[in-house]
Predicted model as a PDB file, atoms N, CA, C, CB and O in Angstrom, pLDDT in the B-factor column:
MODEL        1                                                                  
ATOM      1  N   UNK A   1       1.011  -7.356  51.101  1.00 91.00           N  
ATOM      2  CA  UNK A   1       0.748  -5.946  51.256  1.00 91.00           C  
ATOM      3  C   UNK A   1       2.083  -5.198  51.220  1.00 91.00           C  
ATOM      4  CB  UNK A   1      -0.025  -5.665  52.574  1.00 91.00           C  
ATOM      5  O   UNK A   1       3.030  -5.607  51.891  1.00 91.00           O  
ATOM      6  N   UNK A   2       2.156  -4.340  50.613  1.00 94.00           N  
ATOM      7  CA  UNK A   2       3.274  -3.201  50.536  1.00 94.00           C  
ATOM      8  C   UNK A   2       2.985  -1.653  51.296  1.00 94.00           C  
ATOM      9  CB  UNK A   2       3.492  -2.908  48.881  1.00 94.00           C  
ATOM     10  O   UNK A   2       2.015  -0.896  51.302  1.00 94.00           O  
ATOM     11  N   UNK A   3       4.475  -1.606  51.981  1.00 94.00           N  
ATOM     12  CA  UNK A   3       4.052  -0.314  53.159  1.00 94.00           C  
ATOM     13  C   UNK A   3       4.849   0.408  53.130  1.00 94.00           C  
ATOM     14  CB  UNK A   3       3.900  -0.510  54.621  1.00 94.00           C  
ATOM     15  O   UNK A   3       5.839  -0.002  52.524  1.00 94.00           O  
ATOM     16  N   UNK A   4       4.946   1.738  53.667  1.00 95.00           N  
ATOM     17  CA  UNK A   4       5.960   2.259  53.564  1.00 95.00           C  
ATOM     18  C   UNK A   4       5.793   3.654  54.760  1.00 95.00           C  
ATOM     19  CB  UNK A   4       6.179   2.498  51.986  1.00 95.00           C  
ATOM     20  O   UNK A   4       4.710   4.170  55.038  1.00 95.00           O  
ATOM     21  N   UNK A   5       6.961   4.018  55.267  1.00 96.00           N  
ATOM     22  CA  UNK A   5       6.754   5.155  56.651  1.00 96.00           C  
ATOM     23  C   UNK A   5       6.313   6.254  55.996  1.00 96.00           C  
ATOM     24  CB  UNK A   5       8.196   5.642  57.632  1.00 96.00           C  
ATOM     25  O   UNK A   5       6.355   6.318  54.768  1.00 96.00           O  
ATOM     26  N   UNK A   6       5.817   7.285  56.800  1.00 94.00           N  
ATOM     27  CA  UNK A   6       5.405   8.668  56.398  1.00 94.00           C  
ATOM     28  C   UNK A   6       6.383   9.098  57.482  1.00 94.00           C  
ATOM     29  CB  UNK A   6       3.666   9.189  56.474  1.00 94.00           C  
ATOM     30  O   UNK A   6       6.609   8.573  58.573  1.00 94.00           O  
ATOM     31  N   UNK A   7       7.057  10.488  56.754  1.00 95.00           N  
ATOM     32  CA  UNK A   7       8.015  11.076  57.569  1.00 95.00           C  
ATOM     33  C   UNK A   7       7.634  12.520  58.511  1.00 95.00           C  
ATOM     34  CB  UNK A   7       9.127  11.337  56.587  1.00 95.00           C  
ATOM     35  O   UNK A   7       6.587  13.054  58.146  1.00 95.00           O  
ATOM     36  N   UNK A   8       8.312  13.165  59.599  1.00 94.00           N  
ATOM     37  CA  UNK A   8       8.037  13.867  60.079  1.00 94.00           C  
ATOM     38  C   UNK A   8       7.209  14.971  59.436  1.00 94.00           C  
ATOM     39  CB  UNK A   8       8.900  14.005  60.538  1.00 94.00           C  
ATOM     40  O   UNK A   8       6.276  15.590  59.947  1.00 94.00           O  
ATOM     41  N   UNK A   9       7.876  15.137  57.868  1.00 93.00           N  
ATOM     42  CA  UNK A   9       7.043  16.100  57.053  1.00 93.00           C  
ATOM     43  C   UNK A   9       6.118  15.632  56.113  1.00 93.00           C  
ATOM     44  CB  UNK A   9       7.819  16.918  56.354  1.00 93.00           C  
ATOM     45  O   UNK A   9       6.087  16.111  54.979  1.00 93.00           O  
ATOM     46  N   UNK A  10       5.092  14.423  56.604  1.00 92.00           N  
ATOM     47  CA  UNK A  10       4.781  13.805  55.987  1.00 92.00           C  
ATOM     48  C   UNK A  10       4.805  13.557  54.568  1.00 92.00           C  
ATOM     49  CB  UNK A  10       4.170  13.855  56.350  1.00 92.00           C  
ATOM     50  O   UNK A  10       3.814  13.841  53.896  1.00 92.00           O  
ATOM     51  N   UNK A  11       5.901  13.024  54.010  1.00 94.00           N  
ATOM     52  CA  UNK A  11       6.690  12.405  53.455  1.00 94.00           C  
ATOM     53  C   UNK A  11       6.736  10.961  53.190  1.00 94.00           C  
ATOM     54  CB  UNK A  11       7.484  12.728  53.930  1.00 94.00           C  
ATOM     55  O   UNK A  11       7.242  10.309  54.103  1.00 94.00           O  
ATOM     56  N   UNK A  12       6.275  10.206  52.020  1.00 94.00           N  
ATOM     57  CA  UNK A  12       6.892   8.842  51.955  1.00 94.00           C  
ATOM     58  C   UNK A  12       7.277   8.658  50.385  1.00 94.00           C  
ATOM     59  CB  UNK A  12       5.794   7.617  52.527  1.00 94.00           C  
ATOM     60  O   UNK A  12       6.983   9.324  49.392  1.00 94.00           O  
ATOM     61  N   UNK A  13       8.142   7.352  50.589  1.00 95.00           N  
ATOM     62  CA  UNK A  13       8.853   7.024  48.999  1.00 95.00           C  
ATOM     63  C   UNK A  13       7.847   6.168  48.664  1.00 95.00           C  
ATOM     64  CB  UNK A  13      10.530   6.230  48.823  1.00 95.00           C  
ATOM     65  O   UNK A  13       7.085   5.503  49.365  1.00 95.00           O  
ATOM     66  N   UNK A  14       7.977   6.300  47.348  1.00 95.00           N  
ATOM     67  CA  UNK A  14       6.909   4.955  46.468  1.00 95.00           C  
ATOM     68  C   UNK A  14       7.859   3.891  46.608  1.00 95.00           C  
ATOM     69  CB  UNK A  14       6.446   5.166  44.486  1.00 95.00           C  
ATOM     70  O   UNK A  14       9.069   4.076  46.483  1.00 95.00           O  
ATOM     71  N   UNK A  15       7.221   2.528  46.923  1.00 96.00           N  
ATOM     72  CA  UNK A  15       7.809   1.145  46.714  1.00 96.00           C  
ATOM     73  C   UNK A  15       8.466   1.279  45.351  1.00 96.00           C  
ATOM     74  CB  UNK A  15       6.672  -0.101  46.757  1.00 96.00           C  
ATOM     75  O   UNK A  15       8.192   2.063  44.443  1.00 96.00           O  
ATOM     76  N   UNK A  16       9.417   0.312  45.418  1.00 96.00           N  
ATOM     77  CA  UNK A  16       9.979  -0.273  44.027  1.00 96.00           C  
ATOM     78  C   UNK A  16       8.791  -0.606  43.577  1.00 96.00           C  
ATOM     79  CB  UNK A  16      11.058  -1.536  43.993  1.00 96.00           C  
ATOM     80  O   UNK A  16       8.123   0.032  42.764  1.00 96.00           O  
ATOM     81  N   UNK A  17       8.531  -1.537  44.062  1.00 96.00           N  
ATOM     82  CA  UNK A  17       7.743  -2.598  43.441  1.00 96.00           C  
ATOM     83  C   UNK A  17       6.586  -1.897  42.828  1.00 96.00           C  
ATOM     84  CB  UNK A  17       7.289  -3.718  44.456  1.00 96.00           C  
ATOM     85  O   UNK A  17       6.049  -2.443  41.864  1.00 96.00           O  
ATOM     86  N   UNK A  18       6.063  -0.593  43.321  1.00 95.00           N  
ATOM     87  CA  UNK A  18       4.787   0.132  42.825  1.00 95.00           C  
ATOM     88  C   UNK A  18       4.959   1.080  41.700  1.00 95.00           C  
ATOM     89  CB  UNK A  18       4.170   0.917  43.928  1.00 95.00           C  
ATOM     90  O   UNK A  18       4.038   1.511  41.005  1.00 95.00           O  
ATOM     91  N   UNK A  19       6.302   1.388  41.571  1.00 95.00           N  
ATOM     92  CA  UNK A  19       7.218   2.243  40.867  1.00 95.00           C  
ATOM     93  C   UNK A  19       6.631   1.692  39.560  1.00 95.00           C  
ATOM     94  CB  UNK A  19       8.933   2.089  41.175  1.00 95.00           C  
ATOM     95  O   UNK A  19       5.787   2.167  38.801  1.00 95.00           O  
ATOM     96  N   UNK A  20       7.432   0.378  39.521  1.00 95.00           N  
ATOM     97  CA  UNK A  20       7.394  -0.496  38.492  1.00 95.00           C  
ATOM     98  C   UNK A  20       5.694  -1.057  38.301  1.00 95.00           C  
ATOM     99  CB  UNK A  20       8.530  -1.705  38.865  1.00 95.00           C  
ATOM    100  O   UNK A  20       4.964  -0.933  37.317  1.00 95.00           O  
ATOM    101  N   UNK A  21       5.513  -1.473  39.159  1.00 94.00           N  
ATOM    102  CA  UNK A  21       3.908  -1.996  38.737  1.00 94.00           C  
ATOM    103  C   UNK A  21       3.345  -0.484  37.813  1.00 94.00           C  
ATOM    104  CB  UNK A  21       2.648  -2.385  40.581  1.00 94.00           C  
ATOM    105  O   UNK A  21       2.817  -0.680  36.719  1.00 94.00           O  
ATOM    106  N   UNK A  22       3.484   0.851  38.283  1.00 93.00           N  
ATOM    107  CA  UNK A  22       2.741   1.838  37.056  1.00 93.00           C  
ATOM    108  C   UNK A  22       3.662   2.755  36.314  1.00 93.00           C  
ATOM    109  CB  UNK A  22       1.593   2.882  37.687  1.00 93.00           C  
ATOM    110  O   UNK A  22       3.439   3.900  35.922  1.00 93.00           O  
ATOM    111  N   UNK A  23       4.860   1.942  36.185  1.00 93.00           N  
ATOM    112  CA  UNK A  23       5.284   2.643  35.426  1.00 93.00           C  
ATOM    113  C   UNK A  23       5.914   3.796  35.534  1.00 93.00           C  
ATOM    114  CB  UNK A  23       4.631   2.723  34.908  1.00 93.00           C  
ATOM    115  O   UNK A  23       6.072   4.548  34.572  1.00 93.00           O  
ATOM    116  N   UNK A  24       6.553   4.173  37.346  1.00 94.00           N  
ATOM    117  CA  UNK A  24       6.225   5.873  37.257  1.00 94.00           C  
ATOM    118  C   UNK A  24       7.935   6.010  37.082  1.00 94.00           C  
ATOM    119  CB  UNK A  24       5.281   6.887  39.023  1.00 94.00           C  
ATOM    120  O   UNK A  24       8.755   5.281  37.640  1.00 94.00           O  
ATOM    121  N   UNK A  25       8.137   6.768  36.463  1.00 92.00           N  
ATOM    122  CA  UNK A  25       9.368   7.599  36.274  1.00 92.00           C  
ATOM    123  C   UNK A  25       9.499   9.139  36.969  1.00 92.00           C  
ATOM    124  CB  UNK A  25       9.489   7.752  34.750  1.00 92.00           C  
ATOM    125  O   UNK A  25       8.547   9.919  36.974  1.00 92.00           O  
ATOM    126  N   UNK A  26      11.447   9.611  37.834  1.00 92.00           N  
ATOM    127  CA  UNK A  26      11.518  10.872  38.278  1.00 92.00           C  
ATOM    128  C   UNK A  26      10.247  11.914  38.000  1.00 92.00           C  
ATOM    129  CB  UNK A  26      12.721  11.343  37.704  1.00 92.00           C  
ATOM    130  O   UNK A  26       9.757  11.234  37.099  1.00 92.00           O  
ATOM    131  N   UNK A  27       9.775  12.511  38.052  1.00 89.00           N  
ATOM    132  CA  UNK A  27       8.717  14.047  37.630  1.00 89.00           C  
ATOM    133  C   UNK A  27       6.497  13.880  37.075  1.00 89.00           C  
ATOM    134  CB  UNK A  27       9.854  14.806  35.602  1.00 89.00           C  
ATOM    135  O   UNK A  27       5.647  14.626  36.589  1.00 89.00           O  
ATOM    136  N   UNK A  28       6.589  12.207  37.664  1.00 91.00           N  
ATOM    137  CA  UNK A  28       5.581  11.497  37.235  1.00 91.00           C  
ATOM    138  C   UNK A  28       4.801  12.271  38.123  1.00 91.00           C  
ATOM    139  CB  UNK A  28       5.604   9.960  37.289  1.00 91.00           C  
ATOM    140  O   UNK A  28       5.295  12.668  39.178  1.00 91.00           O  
ATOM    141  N   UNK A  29       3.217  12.620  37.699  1.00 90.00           N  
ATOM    142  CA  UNK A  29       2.461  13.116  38.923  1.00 90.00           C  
ATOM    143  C   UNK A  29       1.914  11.476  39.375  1.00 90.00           C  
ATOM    144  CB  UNK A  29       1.025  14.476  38.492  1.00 90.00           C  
ATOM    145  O   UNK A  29       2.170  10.460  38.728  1.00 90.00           O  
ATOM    146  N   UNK A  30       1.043  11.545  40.746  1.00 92.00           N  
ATOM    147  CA  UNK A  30       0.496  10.463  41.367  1.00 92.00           C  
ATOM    148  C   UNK A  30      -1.097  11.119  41.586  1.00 92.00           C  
ATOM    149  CB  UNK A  30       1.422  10.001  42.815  1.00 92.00           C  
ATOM    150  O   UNK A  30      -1.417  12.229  42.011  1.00 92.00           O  
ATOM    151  N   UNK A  31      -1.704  10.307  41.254  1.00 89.00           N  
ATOM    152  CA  UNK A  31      -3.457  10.802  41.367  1.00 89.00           C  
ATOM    153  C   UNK A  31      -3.635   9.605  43.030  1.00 89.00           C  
ATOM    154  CB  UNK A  31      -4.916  10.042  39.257  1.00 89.00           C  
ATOM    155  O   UNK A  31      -3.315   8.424  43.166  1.00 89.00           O  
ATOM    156  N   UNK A  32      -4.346  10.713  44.153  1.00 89.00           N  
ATOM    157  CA  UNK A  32      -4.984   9.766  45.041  1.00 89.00           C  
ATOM    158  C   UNK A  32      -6.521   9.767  44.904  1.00 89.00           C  
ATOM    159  CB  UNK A  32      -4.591  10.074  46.469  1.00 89.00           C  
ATOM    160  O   UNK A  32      -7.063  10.859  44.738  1.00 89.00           O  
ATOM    161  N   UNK A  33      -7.214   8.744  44.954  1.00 88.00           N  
ATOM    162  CA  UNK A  33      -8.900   9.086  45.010  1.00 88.00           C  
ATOM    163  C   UNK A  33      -8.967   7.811  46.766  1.00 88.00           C  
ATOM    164  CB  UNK A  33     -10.214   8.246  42.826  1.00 88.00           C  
ATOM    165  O   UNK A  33      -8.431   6.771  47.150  1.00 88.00           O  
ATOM    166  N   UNK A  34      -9.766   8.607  47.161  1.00 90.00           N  
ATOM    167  CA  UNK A  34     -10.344   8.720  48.492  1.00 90.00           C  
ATOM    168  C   UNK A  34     -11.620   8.150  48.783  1.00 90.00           C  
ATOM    169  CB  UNK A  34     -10.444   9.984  48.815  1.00 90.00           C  
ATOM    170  O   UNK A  34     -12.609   8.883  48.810  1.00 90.00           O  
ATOM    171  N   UNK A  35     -11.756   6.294  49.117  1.00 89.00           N  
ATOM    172  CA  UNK A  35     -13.035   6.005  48.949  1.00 89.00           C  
ATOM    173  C   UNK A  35     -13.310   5.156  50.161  1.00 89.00           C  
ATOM    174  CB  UNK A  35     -13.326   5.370  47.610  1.00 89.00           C  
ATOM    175  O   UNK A  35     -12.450   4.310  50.409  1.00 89.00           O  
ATOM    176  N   UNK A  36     -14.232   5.219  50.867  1.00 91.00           N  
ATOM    177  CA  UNK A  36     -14.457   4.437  52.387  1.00 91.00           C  
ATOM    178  C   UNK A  36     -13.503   4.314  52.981  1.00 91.00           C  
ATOM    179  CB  UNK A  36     -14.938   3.138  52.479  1.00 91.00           C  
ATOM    180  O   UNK A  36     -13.415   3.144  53.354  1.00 91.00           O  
ATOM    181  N   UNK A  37     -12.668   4.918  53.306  1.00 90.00           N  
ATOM    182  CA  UNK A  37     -11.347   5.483  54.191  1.00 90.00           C  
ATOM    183  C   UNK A  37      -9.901   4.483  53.779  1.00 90.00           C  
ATOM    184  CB  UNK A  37     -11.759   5.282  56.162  1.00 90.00           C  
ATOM    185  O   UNK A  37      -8.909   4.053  54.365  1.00 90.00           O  
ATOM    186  N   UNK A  38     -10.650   4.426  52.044  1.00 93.00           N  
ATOM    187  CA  UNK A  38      -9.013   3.561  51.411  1.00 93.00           C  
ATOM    188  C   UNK A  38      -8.498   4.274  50.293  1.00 93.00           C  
ATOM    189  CB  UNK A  38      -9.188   1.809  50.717  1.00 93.00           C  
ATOM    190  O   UNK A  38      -9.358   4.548  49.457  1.00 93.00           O  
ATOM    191  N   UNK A  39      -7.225   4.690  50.013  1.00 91.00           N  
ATOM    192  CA  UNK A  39      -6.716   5.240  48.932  1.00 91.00           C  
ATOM    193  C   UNK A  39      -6.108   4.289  47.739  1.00 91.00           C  
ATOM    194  CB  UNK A  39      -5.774   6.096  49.439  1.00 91.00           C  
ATOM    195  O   UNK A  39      -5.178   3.486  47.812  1.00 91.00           O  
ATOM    196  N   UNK A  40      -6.948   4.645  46.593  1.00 91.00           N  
ATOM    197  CA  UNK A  40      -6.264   4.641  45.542  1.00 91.00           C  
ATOM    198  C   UNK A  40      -5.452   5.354  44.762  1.00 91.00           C  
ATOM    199  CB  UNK A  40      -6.754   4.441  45.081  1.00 91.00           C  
ATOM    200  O   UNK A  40      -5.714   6.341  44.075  1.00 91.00           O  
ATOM    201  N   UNK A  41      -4.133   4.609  44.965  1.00 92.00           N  
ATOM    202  CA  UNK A  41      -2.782   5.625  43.652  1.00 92.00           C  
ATOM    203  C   UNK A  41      -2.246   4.915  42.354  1.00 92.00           C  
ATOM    204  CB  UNK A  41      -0.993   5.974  44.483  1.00 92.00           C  
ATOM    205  O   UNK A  41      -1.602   3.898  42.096  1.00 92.00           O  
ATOM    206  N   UNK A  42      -2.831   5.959  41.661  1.00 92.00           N  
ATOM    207  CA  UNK A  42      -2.419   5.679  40.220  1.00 92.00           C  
ATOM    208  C   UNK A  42      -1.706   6.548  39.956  1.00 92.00           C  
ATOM    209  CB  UNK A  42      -3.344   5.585  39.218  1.00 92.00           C  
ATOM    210  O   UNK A  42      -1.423   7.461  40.731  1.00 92.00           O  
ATOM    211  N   UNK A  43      -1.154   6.381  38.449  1.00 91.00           N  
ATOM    212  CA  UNK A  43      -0.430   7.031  37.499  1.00 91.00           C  
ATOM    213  C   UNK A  43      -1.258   8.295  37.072  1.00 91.00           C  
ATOM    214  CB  UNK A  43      -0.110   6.080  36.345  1.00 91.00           C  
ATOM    215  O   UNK A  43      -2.128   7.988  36.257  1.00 91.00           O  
ATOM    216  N   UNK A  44      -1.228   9.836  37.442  1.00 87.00           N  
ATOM    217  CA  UNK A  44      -2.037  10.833  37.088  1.00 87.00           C  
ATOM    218  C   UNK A  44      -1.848  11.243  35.738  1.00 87.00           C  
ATOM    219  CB  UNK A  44      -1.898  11.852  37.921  1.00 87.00           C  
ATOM    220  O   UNK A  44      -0.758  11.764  35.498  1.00 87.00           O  
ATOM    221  N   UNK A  45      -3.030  11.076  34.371  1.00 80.00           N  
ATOM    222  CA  UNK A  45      -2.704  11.680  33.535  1.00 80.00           C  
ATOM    223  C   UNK A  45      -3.445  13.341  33.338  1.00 80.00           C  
ATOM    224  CB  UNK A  45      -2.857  10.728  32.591  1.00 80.00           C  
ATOM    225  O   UNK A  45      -4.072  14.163  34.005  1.00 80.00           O  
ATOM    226  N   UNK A  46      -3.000  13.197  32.236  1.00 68.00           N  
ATOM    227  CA  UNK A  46      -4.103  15.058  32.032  1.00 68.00           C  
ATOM    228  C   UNK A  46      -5.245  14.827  32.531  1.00 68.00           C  
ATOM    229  CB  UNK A  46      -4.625  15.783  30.259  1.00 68.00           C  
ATOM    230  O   UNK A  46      -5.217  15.300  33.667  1.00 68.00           O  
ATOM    231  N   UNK A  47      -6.660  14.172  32.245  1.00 60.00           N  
ATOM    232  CA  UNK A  47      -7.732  14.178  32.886  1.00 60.00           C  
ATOM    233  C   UNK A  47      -8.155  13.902  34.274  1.00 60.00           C  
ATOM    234  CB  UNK A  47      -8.221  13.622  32.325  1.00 60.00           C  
ATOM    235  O   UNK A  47      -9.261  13.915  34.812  1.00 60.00           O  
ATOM    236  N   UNK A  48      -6.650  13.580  34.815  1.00 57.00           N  
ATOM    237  CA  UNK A  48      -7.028  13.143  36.137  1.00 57.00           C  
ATOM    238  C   UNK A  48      -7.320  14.002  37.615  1.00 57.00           C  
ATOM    239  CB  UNK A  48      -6.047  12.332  36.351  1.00 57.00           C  
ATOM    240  O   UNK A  48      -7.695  13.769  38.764  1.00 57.00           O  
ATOM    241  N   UNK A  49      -6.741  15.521  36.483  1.00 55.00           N  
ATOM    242  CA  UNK A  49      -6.863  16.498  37.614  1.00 55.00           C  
ATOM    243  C   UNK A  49      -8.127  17.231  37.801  1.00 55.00           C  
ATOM    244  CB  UNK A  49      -5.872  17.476  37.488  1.00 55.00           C  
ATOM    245  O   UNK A  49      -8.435  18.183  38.520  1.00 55.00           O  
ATOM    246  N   UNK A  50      -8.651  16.647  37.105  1.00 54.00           N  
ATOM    247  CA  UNK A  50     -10.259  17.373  37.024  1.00 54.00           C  
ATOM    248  C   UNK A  50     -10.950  17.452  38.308  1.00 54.00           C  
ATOM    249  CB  UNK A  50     -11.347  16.507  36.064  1.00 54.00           C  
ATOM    250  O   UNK A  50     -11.345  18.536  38.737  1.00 54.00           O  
ATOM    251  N   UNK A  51     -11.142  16.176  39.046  1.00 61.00           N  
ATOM    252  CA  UNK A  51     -11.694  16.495  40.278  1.00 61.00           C  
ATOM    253  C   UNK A  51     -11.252  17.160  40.982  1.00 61.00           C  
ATOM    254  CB  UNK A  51     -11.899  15.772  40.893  1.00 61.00           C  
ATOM    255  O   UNK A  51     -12.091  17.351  41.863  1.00 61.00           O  
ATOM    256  N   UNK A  52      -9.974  17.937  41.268  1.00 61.00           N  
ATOM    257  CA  UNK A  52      -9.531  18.261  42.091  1.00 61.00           C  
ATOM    258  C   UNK A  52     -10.170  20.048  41.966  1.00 61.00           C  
ATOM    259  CB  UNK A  52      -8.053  17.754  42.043  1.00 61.00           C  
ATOM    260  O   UNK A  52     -10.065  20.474  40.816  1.00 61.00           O  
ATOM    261  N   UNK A  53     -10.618  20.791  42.705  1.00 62.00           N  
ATOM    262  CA  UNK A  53     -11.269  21.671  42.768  1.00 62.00           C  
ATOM    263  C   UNK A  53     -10.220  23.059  42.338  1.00 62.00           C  
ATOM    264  CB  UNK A  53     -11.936  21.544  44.101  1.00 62.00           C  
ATOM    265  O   UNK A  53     -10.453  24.144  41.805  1.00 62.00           O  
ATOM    266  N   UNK A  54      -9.126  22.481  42.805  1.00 62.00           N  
ATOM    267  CA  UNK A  54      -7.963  23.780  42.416  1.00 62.00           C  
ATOM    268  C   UNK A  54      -7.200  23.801  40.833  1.00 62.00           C  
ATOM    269  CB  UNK A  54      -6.522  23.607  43.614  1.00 62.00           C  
ATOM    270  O   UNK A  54      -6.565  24.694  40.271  1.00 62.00           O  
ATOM    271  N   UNK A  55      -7.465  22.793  40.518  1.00 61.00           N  
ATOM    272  CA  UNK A  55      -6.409  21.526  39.328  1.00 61.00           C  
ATOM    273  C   UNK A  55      -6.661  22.893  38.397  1.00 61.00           C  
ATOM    274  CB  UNK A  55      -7.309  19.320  38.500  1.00 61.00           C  
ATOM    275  O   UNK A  55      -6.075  22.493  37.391  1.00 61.00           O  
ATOM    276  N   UNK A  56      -7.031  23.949  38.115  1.00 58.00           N  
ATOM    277  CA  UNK A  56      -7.422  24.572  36.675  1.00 58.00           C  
ATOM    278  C   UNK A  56      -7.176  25.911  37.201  1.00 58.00           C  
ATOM    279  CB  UNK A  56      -9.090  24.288  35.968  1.00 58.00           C  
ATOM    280  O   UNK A  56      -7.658  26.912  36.670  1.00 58.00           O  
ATOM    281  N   UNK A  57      -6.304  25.947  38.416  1.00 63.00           N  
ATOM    282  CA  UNK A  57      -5.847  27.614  38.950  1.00 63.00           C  
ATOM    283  C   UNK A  57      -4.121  27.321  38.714  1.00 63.00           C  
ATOM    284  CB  UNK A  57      -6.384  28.120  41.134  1.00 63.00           C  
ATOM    285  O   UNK A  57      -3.248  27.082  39.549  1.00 63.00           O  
ATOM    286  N   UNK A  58      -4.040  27.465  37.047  1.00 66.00           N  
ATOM    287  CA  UNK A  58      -2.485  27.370  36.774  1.00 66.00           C  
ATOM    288  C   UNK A  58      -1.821  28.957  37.970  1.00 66.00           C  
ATOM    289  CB  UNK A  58      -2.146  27.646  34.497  1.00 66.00           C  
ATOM    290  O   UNK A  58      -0.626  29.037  38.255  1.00 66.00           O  
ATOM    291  N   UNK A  59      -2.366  29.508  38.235  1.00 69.00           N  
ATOM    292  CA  UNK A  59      -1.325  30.757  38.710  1.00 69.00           C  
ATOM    293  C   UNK A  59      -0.525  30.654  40.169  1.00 69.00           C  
ATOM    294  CB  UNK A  59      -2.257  32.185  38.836  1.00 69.00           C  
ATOM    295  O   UNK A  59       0.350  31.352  40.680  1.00 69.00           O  
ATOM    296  N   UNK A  60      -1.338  29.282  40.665  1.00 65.00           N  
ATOM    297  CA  UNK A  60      -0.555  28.771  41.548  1.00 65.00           C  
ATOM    298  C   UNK A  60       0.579  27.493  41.850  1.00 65.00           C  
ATOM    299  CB  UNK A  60      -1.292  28.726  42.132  1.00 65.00           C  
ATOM    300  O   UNK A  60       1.022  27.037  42.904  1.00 65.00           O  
ATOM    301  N   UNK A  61       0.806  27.174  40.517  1.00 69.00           N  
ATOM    302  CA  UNK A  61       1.568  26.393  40.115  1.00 69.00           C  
ATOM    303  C   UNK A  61       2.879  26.667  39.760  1.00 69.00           C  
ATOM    304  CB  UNK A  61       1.066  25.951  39.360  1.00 69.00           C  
ATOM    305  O   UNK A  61       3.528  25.890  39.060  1.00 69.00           O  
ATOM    306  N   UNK A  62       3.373  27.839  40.242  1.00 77.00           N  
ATOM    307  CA  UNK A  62       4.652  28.487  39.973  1.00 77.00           C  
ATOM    308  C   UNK A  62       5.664  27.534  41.427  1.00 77.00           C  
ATOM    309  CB  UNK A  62       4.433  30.614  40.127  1.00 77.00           C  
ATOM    310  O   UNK A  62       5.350  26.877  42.421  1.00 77.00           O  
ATOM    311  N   UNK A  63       7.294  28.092  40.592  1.00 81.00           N  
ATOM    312  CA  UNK A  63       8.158  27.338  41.592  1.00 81.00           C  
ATOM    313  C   UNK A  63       7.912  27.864  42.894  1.00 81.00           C  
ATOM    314  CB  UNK A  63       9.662  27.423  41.298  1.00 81.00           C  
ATOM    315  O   UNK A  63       7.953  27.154  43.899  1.00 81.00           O  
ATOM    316  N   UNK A  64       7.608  29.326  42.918  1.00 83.00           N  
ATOM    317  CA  UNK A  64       7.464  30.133  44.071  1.00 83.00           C  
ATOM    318  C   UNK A  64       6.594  29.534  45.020  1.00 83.00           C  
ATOM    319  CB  UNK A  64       7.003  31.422  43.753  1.00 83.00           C  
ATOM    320  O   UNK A  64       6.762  29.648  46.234  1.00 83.00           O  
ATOM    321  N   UNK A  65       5.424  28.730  44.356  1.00 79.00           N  
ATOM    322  CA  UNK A  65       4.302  28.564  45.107  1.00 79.00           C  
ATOM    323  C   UNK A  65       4.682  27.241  46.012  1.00 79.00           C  
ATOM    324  CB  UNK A  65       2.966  28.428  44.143  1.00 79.00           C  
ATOM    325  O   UNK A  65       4.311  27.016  47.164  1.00 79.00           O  
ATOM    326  N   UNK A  66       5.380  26.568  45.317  1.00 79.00           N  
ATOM    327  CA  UNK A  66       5.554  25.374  45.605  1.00 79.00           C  
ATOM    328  C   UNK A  66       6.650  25.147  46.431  1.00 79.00           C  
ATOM    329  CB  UNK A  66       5.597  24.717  44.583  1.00 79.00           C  
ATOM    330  O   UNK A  66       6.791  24.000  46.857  1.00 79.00           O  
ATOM    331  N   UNK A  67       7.733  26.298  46.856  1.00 82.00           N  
ATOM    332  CA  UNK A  67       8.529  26.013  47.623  1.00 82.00           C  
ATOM    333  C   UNK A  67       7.703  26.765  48.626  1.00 82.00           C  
ATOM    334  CB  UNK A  67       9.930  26.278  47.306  1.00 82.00           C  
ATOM    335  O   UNK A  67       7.785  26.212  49.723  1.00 82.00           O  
ATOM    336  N   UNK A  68       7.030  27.700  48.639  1.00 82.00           N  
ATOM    337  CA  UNK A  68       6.008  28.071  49.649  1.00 82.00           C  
ATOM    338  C   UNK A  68       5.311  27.128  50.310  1.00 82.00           C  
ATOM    339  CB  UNK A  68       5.107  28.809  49.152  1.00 82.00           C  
ATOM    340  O   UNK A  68       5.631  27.180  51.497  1.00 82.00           O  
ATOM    341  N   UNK A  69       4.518  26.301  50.107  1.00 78.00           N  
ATOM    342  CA  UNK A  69       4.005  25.642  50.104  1.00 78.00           C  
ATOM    343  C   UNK A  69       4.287  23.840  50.484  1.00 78.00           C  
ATOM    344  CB  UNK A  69       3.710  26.128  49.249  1.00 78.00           C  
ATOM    345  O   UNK A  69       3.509  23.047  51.013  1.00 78.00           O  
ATOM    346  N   UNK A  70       5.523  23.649  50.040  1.00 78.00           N  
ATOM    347  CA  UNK A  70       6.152  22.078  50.402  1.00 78.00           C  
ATOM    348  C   UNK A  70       6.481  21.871  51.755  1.00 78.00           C  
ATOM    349  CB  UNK A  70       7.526  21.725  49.652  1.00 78.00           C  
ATOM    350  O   UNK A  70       7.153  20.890  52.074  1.00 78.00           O  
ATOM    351  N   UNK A  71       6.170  22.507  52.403  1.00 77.00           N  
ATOM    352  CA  UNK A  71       6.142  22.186  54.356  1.00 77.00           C  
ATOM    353  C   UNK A  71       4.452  21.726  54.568  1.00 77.00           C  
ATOM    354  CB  UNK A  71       6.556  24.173  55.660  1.00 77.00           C  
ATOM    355  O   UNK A  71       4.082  21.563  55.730  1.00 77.00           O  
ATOM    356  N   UNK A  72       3.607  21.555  53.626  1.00 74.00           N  
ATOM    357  CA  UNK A  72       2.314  22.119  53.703  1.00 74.00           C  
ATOM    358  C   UNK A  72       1.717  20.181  54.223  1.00 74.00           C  
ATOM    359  CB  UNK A  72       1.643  23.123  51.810  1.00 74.00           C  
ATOM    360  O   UNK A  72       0.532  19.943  54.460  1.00 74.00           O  
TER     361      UNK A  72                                                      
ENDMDL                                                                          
END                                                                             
């Protein structure tokens, strides 16, 4: 099993080892899906944001929003 801390701002780093198992490179998004109280993380591509209920409100996707927002 691979673990890793969540930080005061809940915050954690991806394993090496998970890095590499999908491939993710600096600016990669991460898709979580949420199933009987276990998370799956993959590699997020374009279709992956679909479920997400907000994923298609580009006007909140600005830098503004997001430094607003990164204490969140």
């Amino acid at each position: 099993m691979i673990t890793s801390k969540l930080t005061s701002k809940s915050q954690t780093t991806v394993p090496q080892s998970v890095r590499r198992a999908l491939k993710l490179k600096p600016g990669d998004s991460l898709a979580y899906e949420i199933t009987d109280g276990q998370v799956i993380l993959t590699r997020a591509t374009a279709g992956s944001f679909a479920e997400d209920p907000f994923g298609s409100f580009d006007e909140w996707r600005g830098k503004e929003d997001e430094e607003a927002y990164a204490s969140l």
